[in-house]
FIZAVEX-132986 format. One line per field, with one value per residue: residue in one letter; x, y, z of N, C-alpha, C in turn. Coordinates in nm, 2 decimals, padded with zeros to 4 digits, always signed. Example, Ala and Ser with C-alpha at 12.3 -4.5 7.8 and 13.67 -1.06 7.14 Angstrom:
residues 2
residu <- (a; s)
neast <- (+01.32; +01.28)
nnorth <- (-00.57; -00.22)
nup <- (+00.78; +00.71)
caeast <- (+01.23; +01.37)
canorth <- (-00.45; -00.11)
caup <- (+00.78; +00.71)
ceast <- (+01.32; +01.29)
cnorth <- (-00.33; +00.00)
cup <- (+00.78; +00.79)
***
This chain:
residues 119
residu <- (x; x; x; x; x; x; x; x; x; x; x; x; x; x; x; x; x; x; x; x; x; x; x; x; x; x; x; x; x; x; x; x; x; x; x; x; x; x; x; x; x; x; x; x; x; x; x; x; x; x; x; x; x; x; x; x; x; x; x; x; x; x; x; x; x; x; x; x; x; x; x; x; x; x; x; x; x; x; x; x; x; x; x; x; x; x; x; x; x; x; x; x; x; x; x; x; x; x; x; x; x; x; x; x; x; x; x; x; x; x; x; x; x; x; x; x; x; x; x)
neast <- (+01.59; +01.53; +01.64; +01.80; +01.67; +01.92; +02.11; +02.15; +02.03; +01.81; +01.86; +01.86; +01.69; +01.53; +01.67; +01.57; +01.33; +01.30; +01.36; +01.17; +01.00; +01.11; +01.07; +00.82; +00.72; +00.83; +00.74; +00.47; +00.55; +00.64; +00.37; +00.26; +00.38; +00.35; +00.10; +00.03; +00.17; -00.01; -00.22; -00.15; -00.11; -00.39; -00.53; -00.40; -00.24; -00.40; -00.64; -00.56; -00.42; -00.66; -00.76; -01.10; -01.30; -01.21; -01.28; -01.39; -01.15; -00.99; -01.07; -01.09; -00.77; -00.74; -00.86; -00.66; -00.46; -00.53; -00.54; -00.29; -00.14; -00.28; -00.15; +00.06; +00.10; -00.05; +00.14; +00.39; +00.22; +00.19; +00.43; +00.59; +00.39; +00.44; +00.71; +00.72; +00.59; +00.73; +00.97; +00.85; +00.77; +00.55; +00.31; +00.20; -00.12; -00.21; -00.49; -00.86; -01.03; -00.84; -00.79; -01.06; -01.14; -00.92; -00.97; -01.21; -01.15; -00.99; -01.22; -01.41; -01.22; -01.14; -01.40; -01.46; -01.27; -01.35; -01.54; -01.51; -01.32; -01.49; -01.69)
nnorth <- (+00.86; +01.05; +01.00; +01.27; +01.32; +01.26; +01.46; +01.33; +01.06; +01.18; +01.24; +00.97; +00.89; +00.95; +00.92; +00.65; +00.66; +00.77; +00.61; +00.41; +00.49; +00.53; +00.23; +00.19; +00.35; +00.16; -00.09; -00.01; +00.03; -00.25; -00.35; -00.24; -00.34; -00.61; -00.54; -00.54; -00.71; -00.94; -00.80; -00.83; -01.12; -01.23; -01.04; -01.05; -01.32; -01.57; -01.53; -01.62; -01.88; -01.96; -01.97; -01.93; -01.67; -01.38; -01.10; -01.04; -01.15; -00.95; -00.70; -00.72; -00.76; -00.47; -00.38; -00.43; -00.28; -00.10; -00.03; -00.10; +00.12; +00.34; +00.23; +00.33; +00.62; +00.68; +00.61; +00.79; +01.05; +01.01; +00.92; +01.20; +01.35; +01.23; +01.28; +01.58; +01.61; +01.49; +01.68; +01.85; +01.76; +01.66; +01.35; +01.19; +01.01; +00.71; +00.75; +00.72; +00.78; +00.69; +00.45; +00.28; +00.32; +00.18; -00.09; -00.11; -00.11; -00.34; -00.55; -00.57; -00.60; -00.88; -01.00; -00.98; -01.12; -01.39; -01.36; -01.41; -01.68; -01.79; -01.88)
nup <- (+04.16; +03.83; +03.56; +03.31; +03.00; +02.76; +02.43; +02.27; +02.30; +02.18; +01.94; +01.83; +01.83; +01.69; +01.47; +01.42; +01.42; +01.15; +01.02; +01.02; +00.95; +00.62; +00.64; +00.63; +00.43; +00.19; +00.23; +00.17; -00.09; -00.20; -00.18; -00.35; -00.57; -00.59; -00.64; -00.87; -01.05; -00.98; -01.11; -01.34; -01.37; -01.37; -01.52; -01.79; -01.81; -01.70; -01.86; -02.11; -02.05; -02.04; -02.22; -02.28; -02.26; -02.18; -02.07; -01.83; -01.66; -01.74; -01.63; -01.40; -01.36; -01.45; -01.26; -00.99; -01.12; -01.05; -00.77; -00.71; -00.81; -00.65; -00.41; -00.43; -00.52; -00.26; -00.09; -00.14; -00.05; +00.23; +00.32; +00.28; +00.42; +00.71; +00.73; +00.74; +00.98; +01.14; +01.16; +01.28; +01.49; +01.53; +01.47; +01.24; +01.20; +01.09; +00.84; +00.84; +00.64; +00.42; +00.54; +00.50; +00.24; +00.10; +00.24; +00.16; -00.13; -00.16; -00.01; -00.26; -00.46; -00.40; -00.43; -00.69; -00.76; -00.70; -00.81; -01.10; -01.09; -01.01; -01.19)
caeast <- (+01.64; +01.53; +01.73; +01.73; +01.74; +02.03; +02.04; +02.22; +01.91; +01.71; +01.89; +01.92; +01.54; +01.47; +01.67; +01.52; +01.17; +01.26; +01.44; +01.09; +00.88; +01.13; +01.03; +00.71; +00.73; +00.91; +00.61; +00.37; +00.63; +00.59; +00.24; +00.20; +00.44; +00.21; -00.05; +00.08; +00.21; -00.19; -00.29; -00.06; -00.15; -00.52; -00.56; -00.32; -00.19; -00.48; -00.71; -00.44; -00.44; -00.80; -00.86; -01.22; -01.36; -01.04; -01.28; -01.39; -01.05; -00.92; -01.16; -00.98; -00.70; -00.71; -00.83; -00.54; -00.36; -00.52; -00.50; -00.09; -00.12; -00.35; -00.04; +00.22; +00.02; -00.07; +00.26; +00.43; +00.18; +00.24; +00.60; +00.59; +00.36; +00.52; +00.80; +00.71; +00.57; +00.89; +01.10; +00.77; +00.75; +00.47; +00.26; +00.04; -00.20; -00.34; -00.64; -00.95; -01.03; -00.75; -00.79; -01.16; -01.12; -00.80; -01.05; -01.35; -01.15; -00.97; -01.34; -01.44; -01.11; -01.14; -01.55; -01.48; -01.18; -01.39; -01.69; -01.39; -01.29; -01.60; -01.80)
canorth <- (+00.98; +01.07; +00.99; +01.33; +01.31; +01.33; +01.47; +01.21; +01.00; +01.25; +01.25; +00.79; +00.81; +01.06; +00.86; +00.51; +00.71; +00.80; +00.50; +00.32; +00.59; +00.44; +00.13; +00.15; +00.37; +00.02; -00.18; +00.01; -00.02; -00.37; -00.42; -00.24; -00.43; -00.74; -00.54; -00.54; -00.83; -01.00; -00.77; -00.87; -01.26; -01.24; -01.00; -01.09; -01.49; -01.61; -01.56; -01.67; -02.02; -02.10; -02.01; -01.88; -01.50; -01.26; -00.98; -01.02; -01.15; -00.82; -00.60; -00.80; -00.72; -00.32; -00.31; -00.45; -00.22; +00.07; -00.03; -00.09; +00.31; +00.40; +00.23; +00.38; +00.76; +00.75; +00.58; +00.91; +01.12; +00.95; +00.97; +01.36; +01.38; +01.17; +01.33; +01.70; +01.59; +01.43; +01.79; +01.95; +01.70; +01.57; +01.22; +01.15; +00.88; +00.63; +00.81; +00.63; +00.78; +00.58; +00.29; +00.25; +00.34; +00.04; -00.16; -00.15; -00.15; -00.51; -00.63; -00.54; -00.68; -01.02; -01.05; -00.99; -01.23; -01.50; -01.44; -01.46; -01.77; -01.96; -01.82)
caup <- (+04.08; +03.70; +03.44; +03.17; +02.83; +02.69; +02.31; +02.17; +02.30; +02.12; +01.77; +01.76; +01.83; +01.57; +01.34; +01.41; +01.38; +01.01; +00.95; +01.04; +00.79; +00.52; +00.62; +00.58; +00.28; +00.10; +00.26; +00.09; -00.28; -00.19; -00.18; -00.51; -00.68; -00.57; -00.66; -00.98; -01.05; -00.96; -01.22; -01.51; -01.41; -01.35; -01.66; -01.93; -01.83; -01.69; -01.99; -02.19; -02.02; -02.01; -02.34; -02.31; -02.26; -02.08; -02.06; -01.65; -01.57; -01.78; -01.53; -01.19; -01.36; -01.43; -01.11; -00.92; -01.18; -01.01; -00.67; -00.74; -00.84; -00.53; -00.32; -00.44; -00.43; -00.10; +00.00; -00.12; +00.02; +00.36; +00.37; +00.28; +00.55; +00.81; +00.72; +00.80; +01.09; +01.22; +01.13; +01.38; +01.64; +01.57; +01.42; +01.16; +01.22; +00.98; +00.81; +00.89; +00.49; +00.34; +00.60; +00.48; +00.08; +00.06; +00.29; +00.04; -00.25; -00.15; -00.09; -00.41; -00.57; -00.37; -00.43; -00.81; -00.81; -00.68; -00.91; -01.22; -01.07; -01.01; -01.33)
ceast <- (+01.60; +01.61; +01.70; +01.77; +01.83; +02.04; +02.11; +02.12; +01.80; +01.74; +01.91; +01.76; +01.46; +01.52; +01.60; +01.36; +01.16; +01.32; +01.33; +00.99; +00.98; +01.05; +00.92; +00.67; +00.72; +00.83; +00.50; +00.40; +00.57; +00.44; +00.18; +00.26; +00.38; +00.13; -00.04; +00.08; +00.05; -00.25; -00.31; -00.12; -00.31; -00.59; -00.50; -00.34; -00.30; -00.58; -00.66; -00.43; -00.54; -00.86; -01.04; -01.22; -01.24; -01.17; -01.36; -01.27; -00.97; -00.96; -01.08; -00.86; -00.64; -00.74; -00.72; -00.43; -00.38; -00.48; -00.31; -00.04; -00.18; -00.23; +00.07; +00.21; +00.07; +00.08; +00.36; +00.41; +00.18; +00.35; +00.62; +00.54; +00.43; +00.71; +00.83; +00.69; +00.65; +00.95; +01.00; +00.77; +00.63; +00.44; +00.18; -00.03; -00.23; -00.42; -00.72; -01.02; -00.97; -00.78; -00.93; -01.15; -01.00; -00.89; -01.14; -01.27; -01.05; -01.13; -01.39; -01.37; -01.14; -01.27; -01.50; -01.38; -01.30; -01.50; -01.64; -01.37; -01.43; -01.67; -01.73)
cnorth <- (+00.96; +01.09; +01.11; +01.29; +01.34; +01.38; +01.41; +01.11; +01.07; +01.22; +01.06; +00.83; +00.87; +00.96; +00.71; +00.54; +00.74; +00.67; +00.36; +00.39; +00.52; +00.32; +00.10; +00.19; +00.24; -00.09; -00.14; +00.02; -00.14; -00.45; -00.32; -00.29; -00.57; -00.72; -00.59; -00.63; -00.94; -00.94; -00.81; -01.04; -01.28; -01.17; -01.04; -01.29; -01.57; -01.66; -01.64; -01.87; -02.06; -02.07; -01.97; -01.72; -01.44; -01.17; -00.98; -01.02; -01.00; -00.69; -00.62; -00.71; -00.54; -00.29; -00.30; -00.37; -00.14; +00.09; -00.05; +00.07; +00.39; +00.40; +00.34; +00.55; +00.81; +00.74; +00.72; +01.02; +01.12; +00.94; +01.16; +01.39; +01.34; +01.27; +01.48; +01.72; +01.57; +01.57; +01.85; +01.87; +01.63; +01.41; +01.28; +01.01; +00.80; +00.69; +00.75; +00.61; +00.67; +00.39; +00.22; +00.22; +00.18; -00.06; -00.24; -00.20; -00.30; -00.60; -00.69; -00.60; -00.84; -01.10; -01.04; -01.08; -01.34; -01.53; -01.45; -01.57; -01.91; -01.95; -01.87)
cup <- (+03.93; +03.63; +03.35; +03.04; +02.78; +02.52; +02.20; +02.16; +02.17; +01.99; +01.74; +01.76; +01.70; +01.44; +01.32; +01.36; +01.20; +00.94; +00.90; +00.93; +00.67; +00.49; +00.53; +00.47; +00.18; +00.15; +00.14; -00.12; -00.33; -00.23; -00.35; -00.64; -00.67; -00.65; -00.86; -01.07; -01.08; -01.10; -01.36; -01.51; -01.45; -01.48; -01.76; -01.88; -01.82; -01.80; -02.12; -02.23; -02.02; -02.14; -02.38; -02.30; -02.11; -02.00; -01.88; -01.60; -01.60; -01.70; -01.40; -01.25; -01.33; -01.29; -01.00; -01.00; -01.07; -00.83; -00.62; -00.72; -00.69; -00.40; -00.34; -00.44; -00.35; -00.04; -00.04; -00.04; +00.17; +00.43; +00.37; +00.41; +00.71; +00.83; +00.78; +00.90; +01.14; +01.27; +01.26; +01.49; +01.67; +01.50; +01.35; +01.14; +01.10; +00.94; +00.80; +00.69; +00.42; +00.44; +00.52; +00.32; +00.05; +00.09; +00.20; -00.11; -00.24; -00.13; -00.20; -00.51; -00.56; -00.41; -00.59; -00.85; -00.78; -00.77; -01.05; -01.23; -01.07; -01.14; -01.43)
***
C-alpha cells in the first residue's frame, strides 16, 4: 500500500528547504568575510611586516576585496532567486556562469598570491 502525502509533510519539507537556502545564504556571508579579512592581511598587514614594496601585495589584496563583494552579490541574487523558486515549486541550479567566473577568479587570486609570496 502507498503511503500519501500528507500536508503537513508538505509544509516541514518546505520549511527545511528554506531553512537550507538560509543556510547557504550565511555560507556564502561567510566566505566573503574570509574573503575579506585575506584582503585586509595580505594588502594592508602583510606589507607592513616585511617592510619592502606593498604595491603587489596591495593588488592580492583589492582583489580578495572584490571577490568578498562578488560573494556577497551573487549570494543575494541566489537567495532572491531560490527563493521565488521555492514560492513556484520549483529549483535553481548552480549556474555553470557563476560556478566558472568564482572558479577562475580563485585561480587568479591563488597564482597571484603565490607570485607575491615567492617574489
Amino acid at each position: 500500500m502507498v503511503e500519501r502525502e500528507r500536508p503537513e509533510d508538505v509544509v516541514d519539507a518546505t520549511r527545511r528547504t528554506r531553512l537550507a537556502n538560509e543556510r547557504t545564504y550565511l555560507a556564502w556571508w561567510r566566505s566573503a568575510l574570509a574573503a575579506f579579512a585575506v584582503a585586509l592581511g595580505v594588502g594592508k598587514i602583510v606589507p607592513q611586516l616585511t617592510g619592502g614594496s606593498g604595491w603587489g601585495y596591495q593588488i592580492v589584496g583589492v582583489g580578495y576585496a572584490l571577490l568578498g563583494l562578488a560573494f556577497i552579490g551573487y549570494a543575494l541574487l541566489r537567495q532572491q532567486q531560490q527563493e521565488k523558486a521555492l514560492d513556484e515549486g520549483r529549483f535553481v541550479p548552480f549556474g555553470r556562469t557563476a560556478a566558472l567566473a568564482f572558479g577562475a577568479a580563485g585561480a587568479v587570486l591563488g597564482i597571484a598570491t603565490l607570485i607575491v609570496v615567492v617574489a
